[in-house]
Each structure stands twice: as structure tokens, then as C-alpha cells.
C-alpha positions as CSV (number, residue, x, y, z in Angstrom):
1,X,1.5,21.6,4.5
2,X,4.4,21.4,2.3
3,X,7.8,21.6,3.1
4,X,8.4,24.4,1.0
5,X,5.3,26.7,2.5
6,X,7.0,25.7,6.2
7,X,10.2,27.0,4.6
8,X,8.6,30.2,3.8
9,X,6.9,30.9,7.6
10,X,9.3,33.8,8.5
11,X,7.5,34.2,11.9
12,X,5.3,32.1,14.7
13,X,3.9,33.2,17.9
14,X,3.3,30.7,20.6
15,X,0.3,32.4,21.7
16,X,-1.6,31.9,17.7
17,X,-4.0,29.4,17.5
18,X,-4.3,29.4,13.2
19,X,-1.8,29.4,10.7
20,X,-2.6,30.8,8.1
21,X,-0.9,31.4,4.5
22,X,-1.0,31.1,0.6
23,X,-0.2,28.2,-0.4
24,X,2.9,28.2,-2.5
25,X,2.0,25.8,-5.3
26,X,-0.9,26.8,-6.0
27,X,-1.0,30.9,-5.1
28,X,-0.5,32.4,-8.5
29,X,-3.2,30.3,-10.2
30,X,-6.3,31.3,-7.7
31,X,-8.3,34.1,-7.1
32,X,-8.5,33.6,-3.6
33,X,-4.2,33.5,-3.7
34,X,-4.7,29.7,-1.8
35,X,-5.5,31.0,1.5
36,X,-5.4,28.8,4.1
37,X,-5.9,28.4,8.0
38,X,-5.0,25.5,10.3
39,X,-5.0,25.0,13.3
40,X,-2.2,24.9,15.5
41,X,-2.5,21.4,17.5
42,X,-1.0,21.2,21.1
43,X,1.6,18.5,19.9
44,X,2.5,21.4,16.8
45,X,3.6,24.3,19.4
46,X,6.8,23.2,20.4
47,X,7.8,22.2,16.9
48,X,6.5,25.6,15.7
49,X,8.1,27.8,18.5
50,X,11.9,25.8,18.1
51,X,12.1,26.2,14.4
52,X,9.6,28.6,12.8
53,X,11.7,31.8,12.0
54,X,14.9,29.7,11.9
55,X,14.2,27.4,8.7
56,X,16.4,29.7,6.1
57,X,19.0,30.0,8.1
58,X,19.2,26.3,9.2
59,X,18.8,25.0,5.3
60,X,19.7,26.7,2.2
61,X,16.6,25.4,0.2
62,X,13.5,24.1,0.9
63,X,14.6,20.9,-0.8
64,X,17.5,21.0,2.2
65,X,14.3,20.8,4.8
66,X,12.6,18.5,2.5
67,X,14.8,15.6,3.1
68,X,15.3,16.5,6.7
69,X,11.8,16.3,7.4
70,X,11.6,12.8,5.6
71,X,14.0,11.4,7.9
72,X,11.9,12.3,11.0
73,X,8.9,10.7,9.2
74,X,10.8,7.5,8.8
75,X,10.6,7.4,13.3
76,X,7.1,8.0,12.5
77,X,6.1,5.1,10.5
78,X,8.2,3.0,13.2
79,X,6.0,4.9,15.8
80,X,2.4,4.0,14.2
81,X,3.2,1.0,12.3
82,X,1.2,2.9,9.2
83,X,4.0,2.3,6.4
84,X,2.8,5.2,4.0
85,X,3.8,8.0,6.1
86,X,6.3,10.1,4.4
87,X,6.3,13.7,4.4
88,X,6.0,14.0,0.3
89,X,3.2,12.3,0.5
90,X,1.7,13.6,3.7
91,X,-1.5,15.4,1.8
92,X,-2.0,11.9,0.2
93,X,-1.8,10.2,3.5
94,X,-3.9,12.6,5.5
95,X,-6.7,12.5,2.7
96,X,-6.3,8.5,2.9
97,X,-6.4,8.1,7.2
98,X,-9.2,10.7,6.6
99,X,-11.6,9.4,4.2
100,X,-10.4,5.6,5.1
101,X,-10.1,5.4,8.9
102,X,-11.8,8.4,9.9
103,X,-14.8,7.8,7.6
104,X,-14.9,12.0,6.6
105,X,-16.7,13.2,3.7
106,X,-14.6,13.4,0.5
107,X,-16.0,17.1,0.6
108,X,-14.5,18.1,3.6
109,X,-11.0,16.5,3.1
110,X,-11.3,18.5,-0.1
111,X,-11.9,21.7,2.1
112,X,-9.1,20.9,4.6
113,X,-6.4,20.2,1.2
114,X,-8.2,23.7,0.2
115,X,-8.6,22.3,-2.8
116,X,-11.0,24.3,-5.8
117,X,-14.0,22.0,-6.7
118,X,-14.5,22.9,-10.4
119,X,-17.8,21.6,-10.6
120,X,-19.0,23.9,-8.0
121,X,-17.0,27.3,-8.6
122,X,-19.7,29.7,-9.2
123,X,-21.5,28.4,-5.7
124,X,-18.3,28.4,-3.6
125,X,-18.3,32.5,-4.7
126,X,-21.2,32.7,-2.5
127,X,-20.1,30.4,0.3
128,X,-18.2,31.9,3.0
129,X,-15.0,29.6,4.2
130,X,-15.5,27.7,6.9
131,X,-12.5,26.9,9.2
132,X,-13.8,24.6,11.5
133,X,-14.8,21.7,8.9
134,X,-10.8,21.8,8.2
135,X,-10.5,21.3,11.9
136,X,-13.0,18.9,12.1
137,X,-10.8,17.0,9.8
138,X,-7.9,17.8,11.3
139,X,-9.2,16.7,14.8
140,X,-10.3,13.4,13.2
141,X,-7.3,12.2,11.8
142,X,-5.0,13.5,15.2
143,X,-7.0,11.6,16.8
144,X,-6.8,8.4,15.0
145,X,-2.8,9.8,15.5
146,X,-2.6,10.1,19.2
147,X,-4.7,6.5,19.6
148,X,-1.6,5.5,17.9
149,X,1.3,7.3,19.8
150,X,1.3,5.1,22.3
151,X,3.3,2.0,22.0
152,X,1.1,-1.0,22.2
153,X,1.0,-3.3,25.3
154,X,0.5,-6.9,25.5
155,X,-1.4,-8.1,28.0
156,X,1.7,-10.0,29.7
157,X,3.4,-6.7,30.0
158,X,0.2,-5.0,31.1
159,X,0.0,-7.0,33.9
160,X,3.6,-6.8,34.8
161,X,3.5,-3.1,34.5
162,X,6.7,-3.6,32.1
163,X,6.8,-1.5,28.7
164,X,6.7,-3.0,25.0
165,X,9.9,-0.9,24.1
166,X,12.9,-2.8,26.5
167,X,15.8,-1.1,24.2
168,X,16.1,2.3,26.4
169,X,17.5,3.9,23.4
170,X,14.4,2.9,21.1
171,X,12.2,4.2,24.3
172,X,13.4,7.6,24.3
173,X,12.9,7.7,20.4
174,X,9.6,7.0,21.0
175,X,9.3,9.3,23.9
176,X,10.7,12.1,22.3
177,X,8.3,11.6,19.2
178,X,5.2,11.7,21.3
179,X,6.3,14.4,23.4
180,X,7.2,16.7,20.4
């Protein structure tokens, strides 16, 4: 999702499972307006209920939100160790971790970045969208994520019961990351 359609979310319930919207970029040029669901993950919902509604008022553009959000994905990169994370490119890196790591069809990550195949226009008329290959997808790549979240353990420290992160301030970082 890009920063700017976030922007635009005037509203979020706790209780939704799906978001679902236009897609800003690409809304006027469609006949279907870009429509989109996703699912909301558990480690969204806290994110969503915080700042959802509160966006606007918080930046003056979406360009303000844009560069906040990049900051946050600089933690992340720290987090995983996966260097190309960055919020710009996050529909590049989610195709990537998909097709790459996760091994999903190049079909399906097309679906999930609700992208139009050309070649296959007049069949996708009669083809009614599917949301649960996007979740699929989705799923995949969270859970290549949440494998990841946790910071890794030598063996030493494993047996001492000590954790990797020593610098507390680096530890809550990391803690508040996963938890959010």
C-alpha cells in the first residue's frame, strides 16, 4: 500500500478484517477504479487503530508521511538484516521476498499488487476476484517476516539463556518493532 492511499484512509475499525480501497495511482485509469482488499494482519491492528483517521491532521501531505514512514523502515532493515526494505519500494520488495523466498507464482503476486494483466483482459471480465490468493501471498511473505522478527540467538547465548541484543536501548527498539 502506498503511503499516499494510507494518507487517504479517513476511517478504521478495529473489529474489520479487510481493507479495502481504490488505489490512488492507478483509480482513474481502470474500469474496476483499482479496487483492492487486504487483509488486516494481527501485527497491522494496532498500527491501524493509533493512526488511521489521524494521518491529515498529523502531516500536511502525504509526502510529510512518506518520509516518516521511511524512517521506521530504516529500524526494519536493522530488525531483518534484509537491506532492501524501504517503504518506496515496499511493492518491489514484497513482489521480490514473494516470488524469491516464498517461491509464489508470478501470477498471484500480480493479483496481490492488483495489477491488470493485458494479455489476459478479456478473460479476467469473466473471472470473479479472488481475495484469498492475495492473502495467500500475503500470509507467505508475513511469514517469512515473523521467522525474521526475532533476533537471532547463538548457540552460546542459547544455552546461557542471555539475549543477542545486550544494548537495553537497542532491545526495546527491537521489542517495540515486533510488538507493533
Amino acid at each position: 500500500m502506498n503511503a499516499v492511499d494510507f494518507y487517504n484512509l479517513d476511517q478504521y475499525d478495529p473489529s474489520w478484517n479487510r481493507i479495502e480501497y481504490n488505489r490512488s495511482k492507478t483509480e482513474d485509469v481502470r474500469d474496476d477504479d483499482a479496487f483492492i482488499s487486504i487483509k488486516v494482519v494481527p501485527e497491522a491492528k494496532a498500527l491501524l487503530s493509533k493512526y488511521m483517521g489521524t494521518l491529515q491532521s498529523r502531516y500536511s501531505t502525504n509526502n510529510g508521511l512518506d518520509t516518516a514512514l521511511s524512517q521506521g523502515m530504516k529500524q526494519l532493515r536493522k530488525l531483518t538484516g534484509i537491506e532492501n526494505i524501504t517503504f518506496y519500494w515496499a511493492r518491489h520488495t514484497f513482489a521480490n521476498i514473494a516470488r524469491n523466498k516464498c517461491k509464489i507464482s508470478k501470477d498471484d503476486i500480480a493479483e496481490a499488487l492488483n495489477h491488470v494483466d493485458g494479455e489476459h483482459r478479456t478473460t479476467d471480465i469473466y473471472i470473479e476476484k479472488d481475495w484469498s490468493i492475495v492473502d495467500h501471498v500475503q500470509d507467505a511473505v508475513i511469514k517469512l517476516f515473523r521467522s525474521l522478527a526475532t533476533p537471532k540467538q547463538s548457540s552460546e547465548n542459547l544455552k546461557l539463556g542471555k539475549n543477542v541484543i545486550s544494548n537495553p536501548n537497542e532491545r526495546r527498539k527491537s521489542m517495540r518493532l515486533v510488538s507493533a
